[in-house]
N, C-alpha and C positions, 0 to 999 in steps of 0.2 A: 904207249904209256909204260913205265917202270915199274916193276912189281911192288906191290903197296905189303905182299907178306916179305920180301928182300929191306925193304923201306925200316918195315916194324920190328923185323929180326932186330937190324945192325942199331935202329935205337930204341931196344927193349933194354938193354942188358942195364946199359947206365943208369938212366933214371930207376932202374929197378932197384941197383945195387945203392943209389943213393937215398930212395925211399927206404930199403931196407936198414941200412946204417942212422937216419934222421929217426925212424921209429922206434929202432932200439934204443939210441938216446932216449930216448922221451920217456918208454917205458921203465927204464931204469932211472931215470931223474925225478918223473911222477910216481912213481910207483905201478906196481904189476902185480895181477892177483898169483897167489905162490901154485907151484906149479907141482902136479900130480906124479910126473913121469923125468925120465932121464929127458934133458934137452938135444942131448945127442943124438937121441936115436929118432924124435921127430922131426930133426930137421936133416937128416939124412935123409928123411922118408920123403920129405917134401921137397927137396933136391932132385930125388930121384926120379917123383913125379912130372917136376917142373922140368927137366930136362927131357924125359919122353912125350910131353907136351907142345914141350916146344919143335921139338921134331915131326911129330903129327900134324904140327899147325903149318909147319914148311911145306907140306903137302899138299896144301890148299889151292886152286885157282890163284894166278899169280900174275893174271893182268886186268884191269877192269875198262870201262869206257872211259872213254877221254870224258873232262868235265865241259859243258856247252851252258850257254843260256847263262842266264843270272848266275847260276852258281860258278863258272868259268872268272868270271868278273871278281868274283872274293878274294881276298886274301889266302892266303895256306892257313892263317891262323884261327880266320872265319869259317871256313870250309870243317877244320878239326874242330872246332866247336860245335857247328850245326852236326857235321857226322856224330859227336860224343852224346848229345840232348838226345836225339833221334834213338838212337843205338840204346840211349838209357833208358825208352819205353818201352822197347822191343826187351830188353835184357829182363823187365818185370816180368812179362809174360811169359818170357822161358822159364822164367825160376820156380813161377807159380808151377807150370808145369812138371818141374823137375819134383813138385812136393804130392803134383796129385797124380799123378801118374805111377804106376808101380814100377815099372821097368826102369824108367829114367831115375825113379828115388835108389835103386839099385844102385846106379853111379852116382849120385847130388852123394848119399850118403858116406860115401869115404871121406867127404871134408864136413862132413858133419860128424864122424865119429872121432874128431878130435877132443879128447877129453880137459886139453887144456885151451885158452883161447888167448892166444896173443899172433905177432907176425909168423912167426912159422907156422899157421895155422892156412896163412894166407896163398903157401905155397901146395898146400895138401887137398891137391885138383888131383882126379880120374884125367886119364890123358880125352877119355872122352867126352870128358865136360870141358877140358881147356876147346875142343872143338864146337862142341851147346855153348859156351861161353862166347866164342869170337862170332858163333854166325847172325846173333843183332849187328855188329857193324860190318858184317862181309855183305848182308842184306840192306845195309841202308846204303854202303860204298855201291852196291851194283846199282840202285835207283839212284844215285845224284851222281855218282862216276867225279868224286874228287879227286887232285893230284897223288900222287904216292908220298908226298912229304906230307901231307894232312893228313892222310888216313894212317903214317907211321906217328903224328901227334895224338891224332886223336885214341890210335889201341896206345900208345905211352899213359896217356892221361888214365883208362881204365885199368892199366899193370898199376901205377903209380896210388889210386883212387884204392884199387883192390887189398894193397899194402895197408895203407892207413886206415882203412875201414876196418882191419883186423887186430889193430892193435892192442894190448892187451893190461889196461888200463886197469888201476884197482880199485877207482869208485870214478862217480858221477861228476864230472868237474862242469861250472858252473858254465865254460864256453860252452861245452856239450848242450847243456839246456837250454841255452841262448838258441844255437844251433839246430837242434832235433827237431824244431816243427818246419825246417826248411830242407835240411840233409840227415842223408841214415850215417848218423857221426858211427864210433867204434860201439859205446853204448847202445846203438840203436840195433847196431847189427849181432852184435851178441846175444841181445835178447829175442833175435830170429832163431840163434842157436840154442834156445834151450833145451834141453834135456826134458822137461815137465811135457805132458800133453796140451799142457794151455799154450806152451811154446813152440816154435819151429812152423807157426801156421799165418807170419805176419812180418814187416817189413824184409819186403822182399827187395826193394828197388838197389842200383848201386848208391847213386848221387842223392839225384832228386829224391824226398820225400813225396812229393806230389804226385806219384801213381797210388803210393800207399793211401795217401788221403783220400785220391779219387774214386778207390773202390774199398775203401773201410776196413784195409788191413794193418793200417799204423798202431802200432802196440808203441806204449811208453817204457820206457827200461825201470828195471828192476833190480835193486841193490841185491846180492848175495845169488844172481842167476846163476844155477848146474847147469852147466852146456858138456853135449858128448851125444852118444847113439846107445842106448838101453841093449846091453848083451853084446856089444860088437866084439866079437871073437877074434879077429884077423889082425888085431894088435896094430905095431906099426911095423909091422915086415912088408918090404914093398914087394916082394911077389903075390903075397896072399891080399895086397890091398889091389893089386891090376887086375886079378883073379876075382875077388869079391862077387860083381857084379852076376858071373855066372857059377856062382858057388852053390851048394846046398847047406841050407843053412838052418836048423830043425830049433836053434834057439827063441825064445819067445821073443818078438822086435825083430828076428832078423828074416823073416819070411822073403822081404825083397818088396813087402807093402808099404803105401805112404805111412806117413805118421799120421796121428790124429788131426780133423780138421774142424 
C-alpha cells in the first residue's frame, strides 16, 4: 500500500492554502474582531510552527494495512468519511486530555495563548500536538487499513475543518446558530478558548457537536469572549514558544497546570 502520510503531505498544502485564502475573505467581508498584536509577527509564528509540524508528521509510520472486508468494497470517498467521523471521537478524547492532564496542557497551551482569535490562530500548533492531533486518525487508519487516497481526504478534511473552525468572526451570525447544536461552528470554538475560568473546560470536539452533548460539555457561545493564556510570557517568538513546554515558568497560570475545570 502507498504511504497515506506521502498521500496527505502532497494534498495538505492546497486545500489548506485554499481554505486559508476562502476564510480570510469571509473574515474581512463579515467582519473580524480587531486585533491585539502586529499580524505579522503571529503569523510568522504560526508558519513556523506549521512548517516544523509538518516535518514531524513526515516522520510518522508511512504504510498501513491494505483495506479487506467491507471497508475494501467503499469508495475512496466513503472510506475518508467513515476514517473522518471515527477520528472525530477519538480527536475529543485527546483534547479532553490535552486540558486535564498537566504535561500535555504544557504543549495544548501555545495555541491557546493566542491572544487574538482568527485563522492564524489555526496554524499556532506545538509540533507536538500536530503529532497528539494526527494520532485519532493514524489510530482509526491502522484498524480499518483504508486506501492512501482516503486517508490523504480524510486528514485534508480535518487541515481544511481546522482553518474554518478558527475563524475569526466579530459576532454571532445567525447560520452559526442554526448550526451550533449540530457542529462546533467558529463561535463555538472560540468559546473553548476563553481566557475566563468558566472557559477553556467545554466544546472540545472538531466537527461533530455530538461528543460534546454526549458527555455535557457543550457550552453555548458568548458575545464579547477574552480568549488567550493568563501571563503567557513567551510571546510570539517561535523559539521560546518550541521551548515553552519545558520552560520554568514561576508566573502565576504558567505552572504547566491544566486550567480550571
Amino acid at each position: 500500500m502507498g504511504s497515506w502520510v506521502e498521500a496527505a503531505l502532497d494534498h495538505r498544502l492546497a486545500p489548506w492554502l485554499l481554505a486559508l485564502v476562502l476564510a480570510g475573505l469571509a473574515e474581512w467581508r463579515l467582519g473580524r474582531h480587531p486585533a491585539t498584536r502586529p499580524a505579522a509577527d503571529r503569523w510568522w509564528l504560526g508558519i513556523g510552527l506549521w512548517a516544523i509540524g509538518s516535518l514531524a508528521l513526515a516522520a510518522w509510520p508511512t504504510s498501513l494495512p491494505a483495506a479487506s472486508g467491507a471497508l475494501a468494497a467503499l469508495p475512496d470517498v466513503a472510506q475518508a468519511g467513515l476514517v473522518f467521523v471515527l477520528a472525530d471521537g477519538l480527536h475529543y478524547g485527546v483534547h479532553r486530555l490535552m486540558h486535564a492532564v498537566p504535561w500535555l496542557w504544557r504543549i495544548h497551551r501555545v495555541h491557546h495563548a493566542d491572544a487574538d482569535y482568527d485563522i492564524a490562530t489555526a496554524l499556532r500548533f506545538h509540533p507536538l500536538e500536530w503529532l497528539l492531533s494526527a494520532a485519532p486518525v493514524l489510530v482509526v487508519a491502522v484498524w480499518l487499513g483504508p486506501t492512501a487516497q482516503a486517508m490523504a481526504w480524510a486528514f485534508g478534511a480535518v487541515v481544511v475543518w481546522n482553518v474554518v473552525q478558527h475563524m475569526g468572526l466579530a459576532r454571532i451570525r445567525p447560520l452559526e446558530c442554526r448550526l451550533g447544536p449540530w457542529l462546533l461552528t467558529p463561535a463555538l470554538h472560540r468559546e473553548h478558548h476563553a481566557r475566563t475560568a468558566s472557559g477553556g473546560t467545554g466544546n472540545y470536539g472538531l466537527l461533530l457537536a455530538f461528543w460534546d452533548r454526549l458527555f455535557d460539555t457543550w457550552q453555548p457561545p458568548v458575545e464579547g469572549t477574552v480568549v488567550g493564556v493568563h501571563d503567557w510570557r513567551h510571546g510570539d517568538d517561535l523559539l521560546a514558544n518550541l521551548l515553552s513546554p519545558v520552560a520554568s515558568d514561576q508566573a502565576a497560570g504558567m505552572t504547566g497546570e491544566a486550567p480550571p475545570r
